[in-house]
C-alpha positions in Angstrom: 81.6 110.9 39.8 81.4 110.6 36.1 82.9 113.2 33.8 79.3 114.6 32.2 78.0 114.9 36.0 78.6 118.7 36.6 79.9 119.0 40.5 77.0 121.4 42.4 79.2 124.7 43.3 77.2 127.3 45.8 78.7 130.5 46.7 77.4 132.2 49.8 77.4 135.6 49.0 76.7 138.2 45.7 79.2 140.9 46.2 82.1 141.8 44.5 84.1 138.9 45.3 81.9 136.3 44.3 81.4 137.1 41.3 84.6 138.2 40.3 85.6 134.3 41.4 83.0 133.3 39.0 84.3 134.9 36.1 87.5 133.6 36.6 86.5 130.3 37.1 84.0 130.3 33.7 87.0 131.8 31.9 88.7 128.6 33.1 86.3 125.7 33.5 83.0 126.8 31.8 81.1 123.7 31.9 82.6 121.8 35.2 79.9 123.0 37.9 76.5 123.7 38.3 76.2 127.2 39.9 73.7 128.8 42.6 74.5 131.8 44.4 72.7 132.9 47.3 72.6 136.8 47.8 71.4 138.1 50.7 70.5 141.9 49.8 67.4 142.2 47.0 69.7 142.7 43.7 71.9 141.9 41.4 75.8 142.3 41.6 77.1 145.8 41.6 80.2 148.1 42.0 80.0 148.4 46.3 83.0 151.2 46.1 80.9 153.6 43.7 78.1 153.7 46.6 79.9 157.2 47.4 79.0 158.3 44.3 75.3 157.3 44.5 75.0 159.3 47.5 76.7 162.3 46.0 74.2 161.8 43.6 76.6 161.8 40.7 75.5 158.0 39.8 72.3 155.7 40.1 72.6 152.7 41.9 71.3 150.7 38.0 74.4 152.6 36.5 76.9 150.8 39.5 75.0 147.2 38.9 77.8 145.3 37.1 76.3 141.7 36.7 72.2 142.1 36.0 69.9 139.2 36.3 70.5 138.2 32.7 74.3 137.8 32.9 73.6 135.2 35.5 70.9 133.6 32.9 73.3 134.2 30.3 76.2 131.6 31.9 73.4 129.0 33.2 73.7 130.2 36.8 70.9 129.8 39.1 70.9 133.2 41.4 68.5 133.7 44.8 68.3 137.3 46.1 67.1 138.6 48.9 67.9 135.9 50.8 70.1 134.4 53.6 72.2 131.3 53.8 71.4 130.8 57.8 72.7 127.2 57.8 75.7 125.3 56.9 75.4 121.5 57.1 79.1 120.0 56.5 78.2 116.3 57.0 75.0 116.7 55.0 77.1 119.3 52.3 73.6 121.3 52.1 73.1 125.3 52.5 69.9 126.2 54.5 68.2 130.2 53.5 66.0 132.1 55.6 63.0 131.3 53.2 63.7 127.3 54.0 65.4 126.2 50.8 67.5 123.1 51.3 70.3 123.7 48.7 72.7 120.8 47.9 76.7 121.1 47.4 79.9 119.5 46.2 81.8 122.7 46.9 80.4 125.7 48.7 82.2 129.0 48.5 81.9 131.6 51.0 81.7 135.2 50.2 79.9 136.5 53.2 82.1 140.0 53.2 82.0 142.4 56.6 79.4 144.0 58.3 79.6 147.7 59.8 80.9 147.9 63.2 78.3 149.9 65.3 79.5 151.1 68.6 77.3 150.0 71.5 76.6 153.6 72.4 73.2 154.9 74.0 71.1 155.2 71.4 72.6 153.4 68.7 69.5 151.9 67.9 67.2 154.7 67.6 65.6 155.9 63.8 67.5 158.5 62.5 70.5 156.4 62.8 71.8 154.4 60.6 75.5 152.9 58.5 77.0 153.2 55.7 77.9 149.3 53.8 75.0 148.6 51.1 72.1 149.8 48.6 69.7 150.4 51.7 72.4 152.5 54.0 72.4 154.5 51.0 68.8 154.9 50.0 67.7 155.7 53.7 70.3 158.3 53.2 69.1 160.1 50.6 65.8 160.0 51.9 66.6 161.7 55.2 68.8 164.2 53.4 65.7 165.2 51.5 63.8 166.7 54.7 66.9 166.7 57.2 69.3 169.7 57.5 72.0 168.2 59.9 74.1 165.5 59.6 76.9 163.9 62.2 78.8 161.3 61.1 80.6 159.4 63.1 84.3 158.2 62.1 86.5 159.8 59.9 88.2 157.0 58.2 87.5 156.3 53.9 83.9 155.7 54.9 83.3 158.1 57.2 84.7 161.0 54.7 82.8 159.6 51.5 79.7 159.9 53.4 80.1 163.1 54.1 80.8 164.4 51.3 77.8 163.0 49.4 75.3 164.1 52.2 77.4 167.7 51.4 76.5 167.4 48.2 73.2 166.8 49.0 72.9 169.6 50.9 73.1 168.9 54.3 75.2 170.6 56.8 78.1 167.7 58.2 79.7 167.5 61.3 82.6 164.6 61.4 83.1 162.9 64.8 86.6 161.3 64.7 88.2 159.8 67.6 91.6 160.2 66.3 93.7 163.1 66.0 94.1 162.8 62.3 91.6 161.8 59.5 92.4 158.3 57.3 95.0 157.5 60.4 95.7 154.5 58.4 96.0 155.7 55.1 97.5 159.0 55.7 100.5 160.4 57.2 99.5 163.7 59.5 100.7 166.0 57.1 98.9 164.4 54.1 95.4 164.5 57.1 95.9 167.7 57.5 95.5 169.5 53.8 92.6 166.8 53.4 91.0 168.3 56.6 92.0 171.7 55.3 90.7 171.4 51.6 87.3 169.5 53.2 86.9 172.3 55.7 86.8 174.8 52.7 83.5 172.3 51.4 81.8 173.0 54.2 82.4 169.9 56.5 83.2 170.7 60.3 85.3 168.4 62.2 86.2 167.7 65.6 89.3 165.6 66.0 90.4 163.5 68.6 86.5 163.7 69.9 84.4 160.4 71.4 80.6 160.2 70.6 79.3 159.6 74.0 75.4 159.1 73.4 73.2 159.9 70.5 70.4 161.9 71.6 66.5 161.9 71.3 63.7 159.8 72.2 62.1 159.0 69.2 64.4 159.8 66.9 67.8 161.0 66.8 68.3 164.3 67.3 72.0 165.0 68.3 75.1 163.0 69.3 76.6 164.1 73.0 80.8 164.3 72.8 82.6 162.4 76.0 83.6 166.6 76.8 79.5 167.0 77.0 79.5 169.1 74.0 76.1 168.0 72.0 76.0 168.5 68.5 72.5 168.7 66.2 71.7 166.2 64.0 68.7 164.8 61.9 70.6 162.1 61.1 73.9 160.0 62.2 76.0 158.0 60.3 78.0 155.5 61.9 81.3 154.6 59.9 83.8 153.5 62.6 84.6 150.6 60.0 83.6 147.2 59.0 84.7 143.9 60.7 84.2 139.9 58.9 80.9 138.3 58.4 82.0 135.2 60.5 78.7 133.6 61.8 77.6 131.6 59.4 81.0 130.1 59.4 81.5 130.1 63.1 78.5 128.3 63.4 79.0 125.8 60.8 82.5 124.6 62.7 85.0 126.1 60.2 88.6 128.0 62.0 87.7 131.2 62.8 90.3 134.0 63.9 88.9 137.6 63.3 88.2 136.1 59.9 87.1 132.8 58.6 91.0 131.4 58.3 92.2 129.9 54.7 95.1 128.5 53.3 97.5 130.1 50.8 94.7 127.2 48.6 91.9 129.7 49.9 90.3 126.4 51.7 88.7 126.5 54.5 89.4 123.7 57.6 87.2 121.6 55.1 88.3 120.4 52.4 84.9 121.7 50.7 84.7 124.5 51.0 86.5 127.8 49.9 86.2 131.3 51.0 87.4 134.8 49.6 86.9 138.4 50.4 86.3 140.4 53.1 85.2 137.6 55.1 88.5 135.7 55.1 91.9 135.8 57.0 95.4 134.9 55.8 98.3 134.1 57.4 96.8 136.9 60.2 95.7 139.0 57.6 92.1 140.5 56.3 91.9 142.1 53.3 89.2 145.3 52.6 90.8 146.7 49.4 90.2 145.4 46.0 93.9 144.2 44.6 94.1 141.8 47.1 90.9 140.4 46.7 91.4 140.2 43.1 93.9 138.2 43.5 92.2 135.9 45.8 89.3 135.3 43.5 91.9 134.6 40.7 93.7 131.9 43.3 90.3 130.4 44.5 89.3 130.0 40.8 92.1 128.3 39.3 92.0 125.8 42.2 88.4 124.9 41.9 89.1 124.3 38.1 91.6 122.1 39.1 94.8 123.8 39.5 96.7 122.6 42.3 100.0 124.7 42.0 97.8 128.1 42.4 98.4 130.2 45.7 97.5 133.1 47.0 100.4 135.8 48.2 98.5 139.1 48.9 99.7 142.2 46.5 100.5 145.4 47.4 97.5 147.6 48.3 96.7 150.9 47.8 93.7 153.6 48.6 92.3 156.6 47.0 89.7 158.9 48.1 86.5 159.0 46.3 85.7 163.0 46.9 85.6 164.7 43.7 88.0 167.6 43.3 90.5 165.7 45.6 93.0 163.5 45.1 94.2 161.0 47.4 96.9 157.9 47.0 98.5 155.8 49.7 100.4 152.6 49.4 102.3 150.6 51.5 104.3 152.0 54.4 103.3 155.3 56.2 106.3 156.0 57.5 109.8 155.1 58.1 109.5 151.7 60.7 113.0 151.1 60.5 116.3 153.2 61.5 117.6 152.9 58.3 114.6 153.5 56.3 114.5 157.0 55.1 111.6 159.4 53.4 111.9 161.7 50.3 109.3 164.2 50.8 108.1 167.1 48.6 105.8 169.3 49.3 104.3 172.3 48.3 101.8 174.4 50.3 101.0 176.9 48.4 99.7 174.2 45.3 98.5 171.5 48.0 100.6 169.1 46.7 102.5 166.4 49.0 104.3 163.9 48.4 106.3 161.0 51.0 108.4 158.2 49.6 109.9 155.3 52.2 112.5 153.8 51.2 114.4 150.9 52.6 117.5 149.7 51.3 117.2 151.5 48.2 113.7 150.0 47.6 110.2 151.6 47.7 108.3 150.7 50.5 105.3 152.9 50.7 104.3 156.3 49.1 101.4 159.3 50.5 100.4 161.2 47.8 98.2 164.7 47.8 97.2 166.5 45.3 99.1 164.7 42.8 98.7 161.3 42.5 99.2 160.0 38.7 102.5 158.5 39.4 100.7 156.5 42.2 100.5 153.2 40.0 104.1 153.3 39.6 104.9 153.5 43.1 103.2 150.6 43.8 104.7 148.6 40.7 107.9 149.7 42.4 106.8 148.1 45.8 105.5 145.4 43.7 108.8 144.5 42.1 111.3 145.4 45.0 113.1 147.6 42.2 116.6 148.7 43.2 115.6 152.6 42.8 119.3 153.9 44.0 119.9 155.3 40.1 116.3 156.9 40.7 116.9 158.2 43.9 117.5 161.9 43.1 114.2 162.0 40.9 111.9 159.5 42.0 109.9 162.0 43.8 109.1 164.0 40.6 107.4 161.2 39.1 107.6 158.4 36.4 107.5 160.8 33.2 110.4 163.4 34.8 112.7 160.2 35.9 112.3 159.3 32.4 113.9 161.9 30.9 116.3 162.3 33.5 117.4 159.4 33.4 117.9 159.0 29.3 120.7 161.3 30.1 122.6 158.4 32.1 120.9 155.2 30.5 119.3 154.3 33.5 115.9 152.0 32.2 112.8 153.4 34.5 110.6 150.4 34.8 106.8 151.3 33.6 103.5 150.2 35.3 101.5 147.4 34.1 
């Protein structure tokens, strides 16, 4: 192919992912490909993790669009919204879209993300019911919460909690339905679930722990959700955020490797050598990724190689979650708990001030941290995990945080590594 042909790039996908790949890649080879990305939902990019805040009505959804229609103009990029890629034809290297457009490739990307896991309970399918993953989950939310007094949602994970609270703040009474005994079971240690619980509880959330959601009631509509101990709750509305799985299909039926997600290469290729996929959709080395460090990083890999760079690979970062409910902080990195014999915890904790915090540590190195209440020295924990920093000269201060080990430490010359 001649040098002034531009190679035809289409990415599969609008999200967070995508886009983030593009910028990288325009950053690095501005004028190598001619761009189309297919989007599926009816807009423009925009911030999926401040959704939360929409609800809670402390944002708009224009305020969370990060890429309007004219940035896409801006860089020469042809974008479709509102519609589907339904097809992938590998030997013809052309996308198909619900409305019948025939698009042609050199290198397709696919950023297909996850879809909600729904439960396949009695009346899952009834009005009235509904997730909790894009713009529309969110705006049939705030219109039920306008009429509706009672809300159950089901699953008390990071989604399942963030929708609460906004239909909280919107006024709505909120039942939480969690089938575990704990709340953010794979964030949170049981002691860090339990002030959350607590310090919700005082908002005005009920829960009921370790509870299966047997059948959502009504006929028409939903009207209640039935617990496996035939207690029935209320409800105008259910929410169900049990969590998210891959967007495989499209891939599956196109013939690429499929696991649980569509399987890359440390290259972030696919089984073809044509295309590429990163995000939520993918899986590495047995690995999906939902948080946004690690998917950074895979846009930055997937980038550099489709400008060229052959040396780039992808090794997934340490991740870490926070809770988006205002008033309460939430941090988690890493490890839980100890896994190991000799791994052992620094934990401080302070009930009266609702302030927790749990340090593993394995051979003198960081391994995870749970932090309540406090969590500013969170991005130094993970820089910590990051690095594999020898932390034995730390050890009798680490908990106290970055700024106190600092000072400490100028005592005895001991150099306390800063976060980037």
């Amino acid at each position: 192919m001649p040098a002034s042909i531009k190679q035809r790039l289409v990415v599969v996908g609008n999200g967070m992912s995508a886009i983030r790949t593009l910028e990288e890649l325009l950053l690095r080879a501005p004028s190598q490909y001619e761009i189309t990305v297919v989007g599926a939902e009816p807009y423009a990019n925009y911030n999926r993790i401040l959704l939360s805040s929409v609800l809670a009505g402390e944002t708009t959804v224009t305020k969370i669009t990060t890429h309007p229609l004219c940035w896409y103009e801006q860089h020469g990029i042809r974008v479709i919204t509102g519609d589907r890629v339904v097809e992938v034809d590998r030997r013809a290297k052309t996308v198909r879209s619900a409305s019948n457009l025939l698009i042609p490739y050199d290198k397709l990307l696919l950023a297909t993300g996850s879809k909600p896991l729904v439960p396949p309970i009695v009346g899952h399918d009834l009005p009235g019911v509904c997730t909790f993953r894009d713009i529309s989950d969110v705006e049939k939310m705030i219109e039920a919460a306008r009429p509706c007094r009672r809300a159950v949602v089901i699953g008390g994970g990071l989604l399942g909690l963030e929708a609460s609270w906004g239909l909280r703040r919107r006024g709505m009474e909120v039942a939480v339905v969690h089938r575990m005994p704990t709340l953010m079971e794979r964030q949170l240690d049981p002691i860090a679930a339990e002030l959350l619980q607590r310090d919700l509880e005082k908002r005005g959330i009920v829960f009921f722990p370790g509870a299966h959601a047997e059948k959502i009631l009504g006929s028409n509509r939903a009207t209640g959700v039935r617990l496996a101990d035939e207690r029935d709750l209320p409800a105008d509305l259910v929410v169900m955020a049990v969590g998210i799985g891959p967007d495989v299909e499209l891939a599956r039926e196109a013939g690429l490797d499929i696991n649980r997600g569509i399987v890359v290469g440390d290259d972030l290729r696919t089984n073809d050598p044509a295309i590429y996929a990163v995000g939520e959709c993918v899986e590495h080395n047995g690995q999906i990724c939902g948080l946004v460090a690690p998917l950074w990083e895979q846009a930055r890999i997937c980038s550099a190689r489709l400008a060229g760079d052959k040396q780039a690979v992808f090794a997934p970062p340490p991740v870490f979650t926070s809770l988006k409910v205002t008033g309460i902080n939430v941090f988690s990195a890493g490890a839980l708990a100890a896994g190991d014999p000799a791994d052992e915890e620094i934990i401080l904790h302070d009930l009266r001030g609702s302030i927790y915090k749990k340090l593993t540590l394995r051979n003198n190195r960081v391994v995870g941290s749970v932090l309540y209440g406090a969590v500013d020295d969170g991005p130094w924990y993970v820089q910590l995990i990051r690095d594999g920093s020898d932390i034995a000269p730390l050890r009798d201060w680490l908990a106290f945080g970055r700024a106190y080990a600092s000072s400490a430490s100028a005592a005895t010359n001991v150099t306390v590594r800063e976060a980037a």
